[in-house]
MIGU-982952 format. One record per residue: x, y, z negated of N, C-alpha, C in turn; residue number from 1. Coordinates in nm, 4 decimals. Layout:
{pt {X Y Z} {X Y Z} {X Y Z} NUM}
...
***
This chain:
{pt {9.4244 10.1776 -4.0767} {9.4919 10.2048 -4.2018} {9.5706 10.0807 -4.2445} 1}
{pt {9.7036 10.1241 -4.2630} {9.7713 9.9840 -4.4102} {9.7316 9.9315 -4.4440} 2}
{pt {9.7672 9.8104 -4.4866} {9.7401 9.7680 -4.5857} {9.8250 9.7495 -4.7051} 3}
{pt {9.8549 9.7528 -4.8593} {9.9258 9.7656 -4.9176} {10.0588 9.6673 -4.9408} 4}
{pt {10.0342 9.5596 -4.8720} {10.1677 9.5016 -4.8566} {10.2605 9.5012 -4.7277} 5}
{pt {10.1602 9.5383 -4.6059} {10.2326 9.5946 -4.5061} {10.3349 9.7268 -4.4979} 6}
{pt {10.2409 9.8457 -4.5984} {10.3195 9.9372 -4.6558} {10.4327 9.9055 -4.7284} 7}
{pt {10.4036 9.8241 -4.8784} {10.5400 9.8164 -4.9360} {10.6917 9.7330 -4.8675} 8}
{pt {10.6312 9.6504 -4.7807} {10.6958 9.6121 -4.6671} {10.7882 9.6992 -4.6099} 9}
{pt {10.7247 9.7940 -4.5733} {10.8155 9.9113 -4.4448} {10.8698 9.9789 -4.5738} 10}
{pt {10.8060 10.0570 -4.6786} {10.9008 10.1466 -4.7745} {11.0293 10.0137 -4.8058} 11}
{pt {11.0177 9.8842 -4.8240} {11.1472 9.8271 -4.8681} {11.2340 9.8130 -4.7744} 12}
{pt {11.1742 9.7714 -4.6067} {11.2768 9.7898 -4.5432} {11.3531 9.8999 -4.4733} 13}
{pt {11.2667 10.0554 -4.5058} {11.3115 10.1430 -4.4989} {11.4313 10.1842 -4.5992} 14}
{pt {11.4533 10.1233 -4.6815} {11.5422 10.1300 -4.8145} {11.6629 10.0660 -4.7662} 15}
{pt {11.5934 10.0088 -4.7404} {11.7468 9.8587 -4.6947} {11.8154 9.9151 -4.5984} 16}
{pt {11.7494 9.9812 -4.5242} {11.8157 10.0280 -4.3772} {11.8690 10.1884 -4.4217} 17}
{pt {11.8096 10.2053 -4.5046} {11.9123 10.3582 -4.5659} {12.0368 10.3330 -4.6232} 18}
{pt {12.0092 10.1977 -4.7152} {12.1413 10.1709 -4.8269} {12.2112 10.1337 -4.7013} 19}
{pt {12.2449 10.0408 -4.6107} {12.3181 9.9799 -4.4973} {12.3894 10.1223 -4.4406} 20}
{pt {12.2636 10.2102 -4.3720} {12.3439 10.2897 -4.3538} {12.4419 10.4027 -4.4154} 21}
{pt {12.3838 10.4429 -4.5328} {12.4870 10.4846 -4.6008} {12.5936 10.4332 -4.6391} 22}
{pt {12.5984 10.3196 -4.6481} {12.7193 10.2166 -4.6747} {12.7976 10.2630 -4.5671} 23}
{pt {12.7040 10.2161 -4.4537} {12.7996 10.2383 -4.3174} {12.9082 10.3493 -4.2999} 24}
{pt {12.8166 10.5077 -4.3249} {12.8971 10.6090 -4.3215} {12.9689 10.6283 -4.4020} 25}
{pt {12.9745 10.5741 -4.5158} {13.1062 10.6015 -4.6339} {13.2041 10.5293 -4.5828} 26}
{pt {13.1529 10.3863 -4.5180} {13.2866 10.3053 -4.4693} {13.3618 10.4090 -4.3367} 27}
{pt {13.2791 10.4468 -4.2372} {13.3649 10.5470 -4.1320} {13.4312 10.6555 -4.2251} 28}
{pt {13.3943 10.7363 -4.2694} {13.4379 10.8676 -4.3751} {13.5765 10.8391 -4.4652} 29}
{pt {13.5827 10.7078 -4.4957} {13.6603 10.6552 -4.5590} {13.7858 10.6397 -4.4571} 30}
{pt {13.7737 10.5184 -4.3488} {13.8444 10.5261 -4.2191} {13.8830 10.6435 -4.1938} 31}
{pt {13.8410 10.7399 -4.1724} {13.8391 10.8541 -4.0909} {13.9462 10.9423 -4.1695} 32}
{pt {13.9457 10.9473 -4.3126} {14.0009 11.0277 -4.4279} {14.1691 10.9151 -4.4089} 33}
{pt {14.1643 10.8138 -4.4098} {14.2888 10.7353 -4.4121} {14.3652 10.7692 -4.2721} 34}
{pt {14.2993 10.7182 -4.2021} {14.3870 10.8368 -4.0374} {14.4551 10.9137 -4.0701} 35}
{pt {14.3579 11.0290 -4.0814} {14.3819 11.1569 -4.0969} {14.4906 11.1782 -4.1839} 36}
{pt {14.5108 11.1492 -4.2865} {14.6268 11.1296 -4.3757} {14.7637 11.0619 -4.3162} 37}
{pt {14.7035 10.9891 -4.2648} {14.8538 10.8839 -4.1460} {14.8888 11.0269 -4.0705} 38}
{pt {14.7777 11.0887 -4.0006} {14.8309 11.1697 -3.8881} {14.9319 11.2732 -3.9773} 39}
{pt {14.8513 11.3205 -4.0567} {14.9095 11.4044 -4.1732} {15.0945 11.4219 -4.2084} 40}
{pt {15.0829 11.3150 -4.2103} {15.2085 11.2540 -4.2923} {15.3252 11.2524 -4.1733} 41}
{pt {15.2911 11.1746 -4.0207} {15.3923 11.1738 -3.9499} {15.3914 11.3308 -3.8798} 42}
{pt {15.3176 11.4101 -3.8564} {15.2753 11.5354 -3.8591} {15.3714 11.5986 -3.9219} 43}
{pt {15.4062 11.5914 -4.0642} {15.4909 11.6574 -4.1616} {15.6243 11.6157 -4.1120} 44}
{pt {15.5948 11.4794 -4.1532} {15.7978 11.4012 -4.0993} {15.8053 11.4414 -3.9622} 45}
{pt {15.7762 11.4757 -3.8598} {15.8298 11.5128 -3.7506} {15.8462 11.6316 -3.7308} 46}
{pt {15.8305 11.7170 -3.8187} {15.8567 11.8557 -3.8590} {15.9010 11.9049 -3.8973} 47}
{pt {15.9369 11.8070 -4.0050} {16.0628 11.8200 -4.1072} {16.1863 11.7614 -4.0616} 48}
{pt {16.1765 11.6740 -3.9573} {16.3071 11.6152 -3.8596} {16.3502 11.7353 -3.7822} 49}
{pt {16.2675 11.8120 -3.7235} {16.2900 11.8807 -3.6288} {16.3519 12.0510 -3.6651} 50}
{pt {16.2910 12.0639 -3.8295} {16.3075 12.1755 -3.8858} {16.4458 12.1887 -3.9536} 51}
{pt {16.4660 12.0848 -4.0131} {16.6166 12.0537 -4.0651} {16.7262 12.0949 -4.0222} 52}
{pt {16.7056 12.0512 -3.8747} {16.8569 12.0792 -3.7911} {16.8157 12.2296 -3.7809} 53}
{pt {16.7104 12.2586 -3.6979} {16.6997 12.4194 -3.6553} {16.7683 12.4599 -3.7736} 54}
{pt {16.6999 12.4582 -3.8784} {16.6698 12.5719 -3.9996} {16.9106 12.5661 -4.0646} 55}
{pt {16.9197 12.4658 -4.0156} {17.1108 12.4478 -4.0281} {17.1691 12.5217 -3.9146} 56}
{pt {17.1510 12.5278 -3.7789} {17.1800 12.5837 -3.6725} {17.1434 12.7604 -3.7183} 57}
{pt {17.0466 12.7841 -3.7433} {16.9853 12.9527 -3.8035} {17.1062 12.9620 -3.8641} 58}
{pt {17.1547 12.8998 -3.9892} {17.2360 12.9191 -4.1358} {17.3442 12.9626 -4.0177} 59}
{pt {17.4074 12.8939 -3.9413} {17.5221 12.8836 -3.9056} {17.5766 12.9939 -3.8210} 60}
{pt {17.4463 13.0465 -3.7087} {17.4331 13.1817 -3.6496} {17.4262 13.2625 -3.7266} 61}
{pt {17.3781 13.2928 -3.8702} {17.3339 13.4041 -3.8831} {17.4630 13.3958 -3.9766} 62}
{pt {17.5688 13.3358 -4.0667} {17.6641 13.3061 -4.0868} {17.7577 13.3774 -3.9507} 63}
{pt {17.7519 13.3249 -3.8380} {17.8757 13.3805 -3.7460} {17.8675 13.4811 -3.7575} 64}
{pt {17.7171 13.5607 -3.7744} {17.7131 13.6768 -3.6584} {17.7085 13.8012 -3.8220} 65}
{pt {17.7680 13.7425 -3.9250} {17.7694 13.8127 -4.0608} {17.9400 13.8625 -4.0836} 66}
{pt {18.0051 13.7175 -4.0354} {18.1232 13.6934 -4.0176} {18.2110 13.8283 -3.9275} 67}
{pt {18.1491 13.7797 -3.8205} {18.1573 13.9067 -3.7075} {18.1641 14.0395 -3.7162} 68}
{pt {18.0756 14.1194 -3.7858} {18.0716 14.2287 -3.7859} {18.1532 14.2946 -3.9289} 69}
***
């Protein structure tokens, strides 16, 4: 059996090693959420580079082919 300061021993460093790690995972979660937002963002702008012209080229066909008939 324990003894009572060997116990309060392990409950404190069981504490310590929870707060650390929770620290830890908020710091990845945090990282992880800032990425993700980077990816996000050039994700959008390269979509919106690419959509621009299409979506002017559409105007312009569907313009000829209005013209046309």
């Amino acid at each position: 059996m324990m003894d009572n300061e060997v116990k309060q021993f392990l409950i404190a460093m069981e504490a310590r090693f929870k707060e650390r790690l929770d620290d830890k995972v908020n710091e990845s979660e945090a990282r992880l959420i800032q990425r993700m937002e980077k990816i996000e963002t050039s994700l959008l702008t390269a979509f919106h580079q690419w959509a621009s012209p299409a979506e002017m080229r559409a105007r312009t066909h569907s313009a000829a082919i209005r013209a046309g008939h």
